[in-house]
N, C-alpha and C positions, 0 to 999 in steps of 0.2 A: 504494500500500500504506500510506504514514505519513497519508494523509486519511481512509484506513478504520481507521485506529486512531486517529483522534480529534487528529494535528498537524495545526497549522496548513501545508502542505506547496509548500513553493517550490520551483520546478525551470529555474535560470535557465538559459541559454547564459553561456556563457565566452566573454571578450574574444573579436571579430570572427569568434564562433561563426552562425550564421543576422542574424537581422539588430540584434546585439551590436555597436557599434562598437567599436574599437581594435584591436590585433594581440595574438597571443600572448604572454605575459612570461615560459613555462617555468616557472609557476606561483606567480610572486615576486607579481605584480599580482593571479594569479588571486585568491589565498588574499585579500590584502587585499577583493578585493571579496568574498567569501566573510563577511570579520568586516563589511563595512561591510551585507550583506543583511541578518545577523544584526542587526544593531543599528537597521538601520529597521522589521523586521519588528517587534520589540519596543516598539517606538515606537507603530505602530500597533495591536497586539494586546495589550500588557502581557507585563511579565516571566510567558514564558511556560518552561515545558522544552523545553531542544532536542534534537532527535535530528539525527543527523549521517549524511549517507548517501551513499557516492558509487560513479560505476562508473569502472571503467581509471584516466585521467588524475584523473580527475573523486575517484576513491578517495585519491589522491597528494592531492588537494587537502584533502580532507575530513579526512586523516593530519593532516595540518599543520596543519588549523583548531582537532582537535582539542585540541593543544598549548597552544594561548592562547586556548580558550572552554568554559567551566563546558558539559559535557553530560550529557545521559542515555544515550546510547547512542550506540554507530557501528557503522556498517554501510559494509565494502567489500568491491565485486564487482569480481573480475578486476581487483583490484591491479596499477599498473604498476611493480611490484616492478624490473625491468631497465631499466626507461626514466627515470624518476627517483628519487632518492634518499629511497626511504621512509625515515620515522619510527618508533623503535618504537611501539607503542600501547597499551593499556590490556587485561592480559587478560581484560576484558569484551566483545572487542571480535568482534563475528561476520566473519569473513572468508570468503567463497565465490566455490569456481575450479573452472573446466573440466576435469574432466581432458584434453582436448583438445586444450585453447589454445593456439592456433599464433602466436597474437601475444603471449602472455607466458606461456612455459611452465611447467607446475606445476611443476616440481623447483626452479626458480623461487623461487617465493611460497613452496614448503616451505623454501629456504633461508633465506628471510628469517624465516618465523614459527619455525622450528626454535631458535633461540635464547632467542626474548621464550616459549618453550613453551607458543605461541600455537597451540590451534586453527581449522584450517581444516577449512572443509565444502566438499568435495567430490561435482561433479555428471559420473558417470561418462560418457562421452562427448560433453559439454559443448563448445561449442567459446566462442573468447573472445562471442557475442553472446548465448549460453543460448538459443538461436534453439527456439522453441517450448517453451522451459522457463522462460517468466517466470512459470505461473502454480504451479510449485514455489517460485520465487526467492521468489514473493509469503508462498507459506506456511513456509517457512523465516523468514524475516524474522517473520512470526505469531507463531510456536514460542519465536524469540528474547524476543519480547514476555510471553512467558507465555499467548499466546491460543491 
């Protein structure tokens, strides 16, 4: 979706994800290598705008980038709101969850944005993978862009 809107769009694996080496860090290591992509990518492409975008764990991650990196936007799907300790965020910030989600339930993700009186988009019967609904996720993600 961020290639068809014109980012440059990187989609790495995380420590000793597929053939990633090292082990998991619980997201202390992830986020560094997180700012250290950001900053090769820039290297090779020029100070470009970043957009920020992650799913479950991968969201927690992208929270946390967001905090110590100038962006344009974020985008988290099925927030691991119960598994680690999110960040608030930015109320520009699109969040979208299952109502389903059996791995992080929405009452969940509403407790968390309920405070920052953070909107969440909700996809009715959703479960945590959007299994056959990435190509809503895609046009949601569109909408958020103004397309």
């Amino acid at each position: 979706c961020f290639a068809k809107l014109g980012y440059w769009a990187l989609c790495p694996n995380f420590r000793g994800v597929g053939a990633s080496s090292g082990c998991h860090d619980e997201g202390k290591g992830e986020v560094e290598d997180m700012l250290t992509l950001a900053t090769y990518a820039q290297t090779q492409v020029g100070e470009l705008p970043i957009a920020l975008a992650g799913f479950s764990f991968g969201a927690y991650i992208q929270a946390q980038v967001s905090l110590r990196l100038a962006h344009q936007g974020l985008v988290l799907v099925g927030p691991a709101v119960t598994r680690f300790p999110m960040p608030n965020v930015g109320a520009d910030t699109l969040v979208i969850h299952g109502e389903a989600d059996d791995v992080v339930p929405l009452v969940d993700v509403m407790n968390w944005a309920r405070p920052q009186e953070l909107p969440v988009t909700v996809f009715p019967a959703a479960g945590h993978f959007f299994h056959g609904r990435l190509h809503q996720l895609q046009a949601v993600v569109r909408r958020y862009w103004g397309l």
